[in-house]
GUSE-661693 format. One record per residue: y, z, x of N, C-alpha, C in turn; residue in one letter. Coordinates in Angstrom, 2 decimals, padded with zeros to 5 digits. Atoms other than C-alpha are relative to their C-alpha. Example, Ala and Ser with C-alpha at 12.3 -4.5 7.8 and 13.67 -1.06 7.14 Angstrom:
! GUSE-661693
(atom (-001.19; 000.00; 000.89); (-004.50; 007.80; 012.30); (001.20; 000.00; 000.90); "a")
(atom (-001.19; -000.06; -000.82); (-001.06; 007.14; 013.67); (001.09; 000.73; -000.77); "s")
END
This chain:
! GUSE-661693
(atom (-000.21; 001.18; -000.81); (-023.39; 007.11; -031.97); (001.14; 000.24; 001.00); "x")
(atom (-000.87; -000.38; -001.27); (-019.90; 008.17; -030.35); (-000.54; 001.40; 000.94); "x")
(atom (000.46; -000.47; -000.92); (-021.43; 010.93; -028.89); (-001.14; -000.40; 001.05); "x")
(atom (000.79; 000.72; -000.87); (-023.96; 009.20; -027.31); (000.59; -000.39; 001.02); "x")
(atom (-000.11; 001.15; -001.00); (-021.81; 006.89; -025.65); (001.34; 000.66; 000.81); "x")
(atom (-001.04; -001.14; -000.78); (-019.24; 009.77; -024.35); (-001.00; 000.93; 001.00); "x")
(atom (000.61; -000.36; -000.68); (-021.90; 011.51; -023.37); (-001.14; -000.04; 000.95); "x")
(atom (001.63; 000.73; -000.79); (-025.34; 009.30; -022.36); (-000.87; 000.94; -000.78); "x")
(atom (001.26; -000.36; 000.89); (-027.21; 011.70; -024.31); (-000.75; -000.17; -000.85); "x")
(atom (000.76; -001.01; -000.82); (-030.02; 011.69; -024.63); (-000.63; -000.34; 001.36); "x")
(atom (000.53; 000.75; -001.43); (-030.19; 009.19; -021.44); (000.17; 000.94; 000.85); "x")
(atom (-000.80; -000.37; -000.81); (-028.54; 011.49; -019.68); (-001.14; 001.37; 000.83); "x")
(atom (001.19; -000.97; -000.29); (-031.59; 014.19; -019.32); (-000.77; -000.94; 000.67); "x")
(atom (001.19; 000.97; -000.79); (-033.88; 011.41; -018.30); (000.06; -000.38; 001.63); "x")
(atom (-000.92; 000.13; -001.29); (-031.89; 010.83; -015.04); (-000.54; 000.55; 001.16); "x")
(atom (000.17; -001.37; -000.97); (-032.87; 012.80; -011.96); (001.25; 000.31; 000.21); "x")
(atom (-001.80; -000.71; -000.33); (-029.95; 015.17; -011.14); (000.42; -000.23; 001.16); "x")
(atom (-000.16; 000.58; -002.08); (-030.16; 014.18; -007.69); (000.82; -000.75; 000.22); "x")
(atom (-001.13; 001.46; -000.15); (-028.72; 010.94; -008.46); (001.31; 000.02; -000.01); "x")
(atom (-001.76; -000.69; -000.08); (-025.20; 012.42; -009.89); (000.27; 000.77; 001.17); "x")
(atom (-000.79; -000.53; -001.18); (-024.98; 014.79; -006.72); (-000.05; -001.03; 000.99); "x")
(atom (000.47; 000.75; -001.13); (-025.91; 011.91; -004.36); (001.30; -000.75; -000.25); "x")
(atom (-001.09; 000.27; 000.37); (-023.15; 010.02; -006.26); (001.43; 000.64; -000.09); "x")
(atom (-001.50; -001.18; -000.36); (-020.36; 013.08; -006.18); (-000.28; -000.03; 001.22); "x")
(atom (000.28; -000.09; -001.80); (-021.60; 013.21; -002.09); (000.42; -000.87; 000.28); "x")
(atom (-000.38; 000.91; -000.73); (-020.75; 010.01; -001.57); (001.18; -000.48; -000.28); "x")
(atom (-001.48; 000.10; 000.91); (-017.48; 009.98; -003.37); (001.05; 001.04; 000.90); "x")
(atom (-000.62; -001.16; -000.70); (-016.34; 013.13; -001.68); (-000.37; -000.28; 001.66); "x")
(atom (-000.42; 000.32; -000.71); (-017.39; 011.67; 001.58); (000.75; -001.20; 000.61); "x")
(atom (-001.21; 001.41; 000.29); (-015.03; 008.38; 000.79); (001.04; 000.78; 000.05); "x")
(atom (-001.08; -001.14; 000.48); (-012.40; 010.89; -000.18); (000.42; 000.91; 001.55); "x")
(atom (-000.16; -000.58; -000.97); (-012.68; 012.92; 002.94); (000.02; -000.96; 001.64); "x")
(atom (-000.51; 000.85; -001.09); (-012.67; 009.86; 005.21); (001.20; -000.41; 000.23); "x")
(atom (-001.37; -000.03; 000.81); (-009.66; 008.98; 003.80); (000.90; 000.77; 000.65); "x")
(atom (-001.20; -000.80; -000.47); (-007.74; 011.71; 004.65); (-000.52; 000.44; 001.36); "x")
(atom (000.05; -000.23; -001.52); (-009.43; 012.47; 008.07); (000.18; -000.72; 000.84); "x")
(atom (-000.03; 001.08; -001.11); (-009.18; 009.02; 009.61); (001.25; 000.09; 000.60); "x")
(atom (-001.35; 000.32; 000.26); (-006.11; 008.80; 011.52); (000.73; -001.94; -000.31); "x")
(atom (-000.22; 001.77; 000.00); (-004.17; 005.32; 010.05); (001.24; -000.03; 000.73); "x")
(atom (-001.28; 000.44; -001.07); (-001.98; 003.84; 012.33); (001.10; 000.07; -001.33); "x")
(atom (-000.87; -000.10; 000.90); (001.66; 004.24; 010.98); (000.56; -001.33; 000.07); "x")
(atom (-000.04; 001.69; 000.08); (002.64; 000.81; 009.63); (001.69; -000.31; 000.52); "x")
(atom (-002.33; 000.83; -000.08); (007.19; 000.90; 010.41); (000.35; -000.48; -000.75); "x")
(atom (-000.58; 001.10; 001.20); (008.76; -001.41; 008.83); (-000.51; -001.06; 001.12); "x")
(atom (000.10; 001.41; -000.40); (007.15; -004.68; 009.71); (000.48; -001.09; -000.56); "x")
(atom (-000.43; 000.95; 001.06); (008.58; -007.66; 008.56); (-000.92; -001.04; -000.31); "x")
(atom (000.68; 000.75; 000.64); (007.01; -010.17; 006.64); (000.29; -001.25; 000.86); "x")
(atom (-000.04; 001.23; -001.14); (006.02; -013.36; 008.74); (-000.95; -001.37; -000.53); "x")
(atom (000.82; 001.41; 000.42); (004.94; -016.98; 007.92); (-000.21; -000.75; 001.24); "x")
(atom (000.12; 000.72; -001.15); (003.85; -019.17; 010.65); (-000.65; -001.48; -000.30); "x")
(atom (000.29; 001.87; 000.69); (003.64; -023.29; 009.98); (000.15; -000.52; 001.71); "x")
(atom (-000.40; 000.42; -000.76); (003.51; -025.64; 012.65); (-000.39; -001.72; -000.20); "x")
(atom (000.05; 001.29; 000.25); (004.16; -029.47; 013.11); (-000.98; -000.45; 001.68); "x")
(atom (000.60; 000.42; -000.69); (002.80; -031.85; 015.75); (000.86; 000.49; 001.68); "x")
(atom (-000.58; -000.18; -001.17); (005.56; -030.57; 018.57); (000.15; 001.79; -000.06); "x")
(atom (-000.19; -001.12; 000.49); (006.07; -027.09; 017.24); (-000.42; 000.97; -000.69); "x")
(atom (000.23; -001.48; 000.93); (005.26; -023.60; 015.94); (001.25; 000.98; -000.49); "x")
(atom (-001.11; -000.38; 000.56); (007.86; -022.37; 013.34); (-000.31; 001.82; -000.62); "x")
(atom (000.11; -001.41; 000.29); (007.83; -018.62; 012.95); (001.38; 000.65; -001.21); "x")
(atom (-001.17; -000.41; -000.04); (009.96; -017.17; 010.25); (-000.17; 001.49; -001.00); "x")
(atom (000.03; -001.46; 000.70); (010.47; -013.41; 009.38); (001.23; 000.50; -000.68); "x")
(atom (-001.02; -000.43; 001.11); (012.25; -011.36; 006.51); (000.96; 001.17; 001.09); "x")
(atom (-000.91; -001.59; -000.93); (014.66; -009.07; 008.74); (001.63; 000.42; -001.08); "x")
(atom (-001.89; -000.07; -000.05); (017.78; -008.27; 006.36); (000.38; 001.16; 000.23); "x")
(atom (-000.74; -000.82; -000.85); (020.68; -006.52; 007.41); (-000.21; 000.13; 000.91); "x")
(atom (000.39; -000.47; -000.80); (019.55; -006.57; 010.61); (000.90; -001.15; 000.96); "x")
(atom (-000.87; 000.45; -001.30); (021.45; -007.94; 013.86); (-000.77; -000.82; 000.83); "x")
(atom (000.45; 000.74; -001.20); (020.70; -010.43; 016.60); (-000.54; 001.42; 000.83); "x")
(atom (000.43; -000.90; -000.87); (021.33; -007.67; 018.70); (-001.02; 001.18; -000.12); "x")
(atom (001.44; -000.85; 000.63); (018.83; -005.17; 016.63); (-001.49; -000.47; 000.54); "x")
(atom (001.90; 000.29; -000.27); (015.53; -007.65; 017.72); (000.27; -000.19; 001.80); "x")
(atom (000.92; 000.41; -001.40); (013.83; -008.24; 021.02); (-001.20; -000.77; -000.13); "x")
(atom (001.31; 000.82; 000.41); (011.74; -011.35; 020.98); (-000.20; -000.89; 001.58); "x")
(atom (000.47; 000.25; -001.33); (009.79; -012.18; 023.99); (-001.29; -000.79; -000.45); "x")
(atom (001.12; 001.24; 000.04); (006.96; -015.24; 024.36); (-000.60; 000.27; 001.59); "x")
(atom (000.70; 000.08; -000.85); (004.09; -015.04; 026.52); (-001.23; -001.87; 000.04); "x")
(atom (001.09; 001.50; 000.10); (000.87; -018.07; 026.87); (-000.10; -000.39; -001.40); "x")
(atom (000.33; 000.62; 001.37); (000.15; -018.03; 023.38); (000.35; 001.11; -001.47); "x")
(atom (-000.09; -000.81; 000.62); (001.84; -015.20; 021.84); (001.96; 000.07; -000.06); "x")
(atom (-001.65; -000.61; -000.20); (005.47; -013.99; 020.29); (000.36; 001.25; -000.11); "x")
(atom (000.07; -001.58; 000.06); (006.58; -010.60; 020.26); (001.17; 000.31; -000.62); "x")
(atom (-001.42; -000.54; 000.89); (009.21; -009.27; 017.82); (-000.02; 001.34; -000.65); "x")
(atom (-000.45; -001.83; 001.12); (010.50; -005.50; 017.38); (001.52; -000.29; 000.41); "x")
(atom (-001.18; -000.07; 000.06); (013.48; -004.21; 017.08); (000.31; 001.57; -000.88); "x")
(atom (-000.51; -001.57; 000.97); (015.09; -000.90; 014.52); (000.44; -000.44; -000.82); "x")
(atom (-001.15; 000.35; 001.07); (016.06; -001.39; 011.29); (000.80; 001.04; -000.17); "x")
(atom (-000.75; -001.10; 000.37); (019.16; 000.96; 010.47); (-000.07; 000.14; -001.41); "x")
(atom (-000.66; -000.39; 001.28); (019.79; 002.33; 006.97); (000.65; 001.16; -000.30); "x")
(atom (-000.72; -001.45; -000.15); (022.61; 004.52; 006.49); (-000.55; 000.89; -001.26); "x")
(atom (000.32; -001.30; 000.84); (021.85; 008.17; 004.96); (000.73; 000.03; -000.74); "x")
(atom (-000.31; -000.45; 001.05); (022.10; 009.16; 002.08); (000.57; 001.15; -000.29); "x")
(atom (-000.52; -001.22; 000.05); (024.14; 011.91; 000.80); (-000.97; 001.42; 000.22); "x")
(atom (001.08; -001.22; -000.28); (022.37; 015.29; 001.77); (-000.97; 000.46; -001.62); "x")
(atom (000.14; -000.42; 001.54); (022.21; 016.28; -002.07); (-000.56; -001.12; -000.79); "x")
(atom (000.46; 000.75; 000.71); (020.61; 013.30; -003.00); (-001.00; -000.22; -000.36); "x")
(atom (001.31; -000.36; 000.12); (017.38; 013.14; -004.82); (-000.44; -001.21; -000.60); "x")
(atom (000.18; 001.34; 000.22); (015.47; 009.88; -004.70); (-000.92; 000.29; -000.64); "x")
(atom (001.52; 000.17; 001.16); (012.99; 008.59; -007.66); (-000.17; -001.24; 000.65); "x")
(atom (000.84; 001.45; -000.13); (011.92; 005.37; -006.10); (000.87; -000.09; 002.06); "x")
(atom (-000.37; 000.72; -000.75); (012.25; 004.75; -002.02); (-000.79; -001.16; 000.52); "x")
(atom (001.05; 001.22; 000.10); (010.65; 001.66; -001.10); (000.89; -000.76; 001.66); "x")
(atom (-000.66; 000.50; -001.29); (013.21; 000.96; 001.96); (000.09; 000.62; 001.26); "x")
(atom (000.01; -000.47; -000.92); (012.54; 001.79; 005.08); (000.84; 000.10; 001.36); "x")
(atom (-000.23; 000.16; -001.22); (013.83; 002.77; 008.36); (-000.51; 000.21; 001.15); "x")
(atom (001.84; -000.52; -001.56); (011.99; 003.10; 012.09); (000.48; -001.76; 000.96); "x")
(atom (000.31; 001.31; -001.24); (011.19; 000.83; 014.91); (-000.98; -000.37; -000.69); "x")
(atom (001.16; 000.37; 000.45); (008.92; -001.68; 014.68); (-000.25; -001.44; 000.84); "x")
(atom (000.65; 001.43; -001.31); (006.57; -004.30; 017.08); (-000.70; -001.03; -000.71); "x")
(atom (000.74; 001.16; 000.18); (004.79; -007.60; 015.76); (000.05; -000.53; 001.38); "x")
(atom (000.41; 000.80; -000.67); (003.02; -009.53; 017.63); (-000.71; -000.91; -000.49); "x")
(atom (000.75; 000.90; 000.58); (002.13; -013.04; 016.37); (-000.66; -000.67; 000.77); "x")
(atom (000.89; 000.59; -000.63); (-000.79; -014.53; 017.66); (000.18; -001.53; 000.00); "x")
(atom (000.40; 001.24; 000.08); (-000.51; -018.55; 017.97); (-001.54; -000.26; 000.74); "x")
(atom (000.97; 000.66; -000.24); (-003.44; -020.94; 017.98); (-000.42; -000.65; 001.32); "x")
(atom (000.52; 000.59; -001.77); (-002.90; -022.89; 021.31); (001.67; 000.23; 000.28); "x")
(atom (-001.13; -000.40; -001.53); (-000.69; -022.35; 024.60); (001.37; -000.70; -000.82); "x")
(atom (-001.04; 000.18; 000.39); (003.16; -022.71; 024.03); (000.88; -000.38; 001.53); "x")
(atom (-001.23; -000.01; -001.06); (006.33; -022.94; 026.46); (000.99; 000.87; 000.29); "x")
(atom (-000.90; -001.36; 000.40); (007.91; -019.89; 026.42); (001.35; -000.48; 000.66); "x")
(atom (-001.49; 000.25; -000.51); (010.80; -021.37; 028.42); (000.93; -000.81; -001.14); "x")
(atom (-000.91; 000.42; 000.78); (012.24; -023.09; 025.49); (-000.46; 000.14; -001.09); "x")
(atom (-000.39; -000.88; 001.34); (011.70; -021.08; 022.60); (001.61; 000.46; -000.50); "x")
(atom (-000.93; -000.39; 000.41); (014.61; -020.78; 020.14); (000.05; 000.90; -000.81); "x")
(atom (-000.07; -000.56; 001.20); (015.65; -018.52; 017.83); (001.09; 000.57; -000.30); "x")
(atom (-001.75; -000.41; 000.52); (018.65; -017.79; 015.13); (-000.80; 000.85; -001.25); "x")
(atom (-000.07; -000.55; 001.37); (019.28; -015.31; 012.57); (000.96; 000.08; -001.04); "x")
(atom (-001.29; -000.50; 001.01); (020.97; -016.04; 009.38); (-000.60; 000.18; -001.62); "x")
(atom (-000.32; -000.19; 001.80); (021.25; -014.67; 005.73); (-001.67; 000.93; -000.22); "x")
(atom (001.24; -000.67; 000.21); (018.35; -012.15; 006.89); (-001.17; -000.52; 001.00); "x")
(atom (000.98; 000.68; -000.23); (015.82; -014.71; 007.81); (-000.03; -000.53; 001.56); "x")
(atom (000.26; 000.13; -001.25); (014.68; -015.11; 011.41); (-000.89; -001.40; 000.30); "x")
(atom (000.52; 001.65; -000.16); (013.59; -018.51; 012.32); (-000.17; -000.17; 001.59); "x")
(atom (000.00; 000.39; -001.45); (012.06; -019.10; 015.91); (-000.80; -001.08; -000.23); "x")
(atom (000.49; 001.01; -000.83); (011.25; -022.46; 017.48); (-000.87; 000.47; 001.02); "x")
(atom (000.72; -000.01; -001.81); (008.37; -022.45; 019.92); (-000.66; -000.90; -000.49); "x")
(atom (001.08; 001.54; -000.39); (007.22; -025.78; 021.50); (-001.32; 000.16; 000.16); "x")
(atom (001.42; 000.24; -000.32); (003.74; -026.49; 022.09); (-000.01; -000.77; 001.38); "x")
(atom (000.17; 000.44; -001.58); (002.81; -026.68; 025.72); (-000.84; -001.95; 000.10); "x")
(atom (-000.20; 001.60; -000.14); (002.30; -030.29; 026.82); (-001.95; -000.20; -000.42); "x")
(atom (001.46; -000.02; 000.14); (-001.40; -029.60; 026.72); (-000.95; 000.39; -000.83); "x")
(atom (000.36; -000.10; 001.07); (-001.85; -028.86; 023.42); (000.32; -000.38; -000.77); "x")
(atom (-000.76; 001.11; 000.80); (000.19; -031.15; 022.01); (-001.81; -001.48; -000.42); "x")
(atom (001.06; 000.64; 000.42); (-002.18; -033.64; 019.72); (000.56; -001.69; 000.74); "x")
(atom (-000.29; 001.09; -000.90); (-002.15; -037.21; 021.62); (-000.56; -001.04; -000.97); "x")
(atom (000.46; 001.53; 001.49); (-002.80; -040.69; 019.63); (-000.97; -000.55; 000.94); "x")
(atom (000.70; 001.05; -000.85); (-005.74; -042.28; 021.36); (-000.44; -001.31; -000.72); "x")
(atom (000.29; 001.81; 001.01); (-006.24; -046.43; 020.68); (-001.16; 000.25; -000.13); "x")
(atom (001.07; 000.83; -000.25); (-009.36; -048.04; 020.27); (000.27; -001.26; 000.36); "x")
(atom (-000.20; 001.40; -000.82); (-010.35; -050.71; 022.51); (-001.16; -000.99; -000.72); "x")
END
């Protein structure tokens, strides 16, 4: 009985053999896509939530340690744009890491909003890490109360 079920035998003759190479073929060309595709290299992006109320779209990303002066955040019709560099100082030459998980690099987002904005009075502050931008909602996408008559 345990050999049976380690091995499929005696299902395992009944089979066409075709089927297992057709199955290793298509495994090995998963495997080889894999490593031939090129994947874009990801940076350090930061992590981004995006909520918005009836006047506003609240953007806010994880940046710590990082500086005002470190980002560049620019607003177009319906879009925000935030890179910048994170620094992290080096490590001793002789040092031999078991776990890095922290990165350093440039790095671009671009968050897409839903409808048109105001790019002229977009705010934004950074404290305790956390990046928090204000952008209004253009007058014309703002939701309007209509009566009934």
């Amino acid at each position: 009985m345990i050999y049976r079920r380690l091995t499929g035998f005696p299902g395992w003759f009944s089979r066409s053999p075709f089927v297992e190479l057709e199955r290793m073929r298509r495994q090995m060309d998963r495997l080889f896509e894999e490593w031939a595709s090129p994947r874009p290299v990801s940076g350090v992006f930061p992590l981004v939530n995006l909520t918005e109320t009836k006047e506003s779209y609240f953007i806010r990303a994880e940046l710590p340690g990082m500086t005002a002066a470190d980002l560049d955040i620019q607003a177009t019709g319906n879009s925000v744009s935030i890179s910048g560099e994170r620094k992290i100082p080096a490590e001793n030459s002789n040092a031999r890491y078991h776990r890095r998980e922290r990165e350093s690099g440039k790095f671009s987002r671009v968050i897409g909003l839903p409808g048109e904005i105001n790019p002229d009075k977009v705010e934004a502050r950074l404290e305790d890490g956390i990046l928090t931008i204000v952008v209004p909602k253009a007058e014309a996408s703002k939701p309007r109360q209509i009566t009934v008559k």
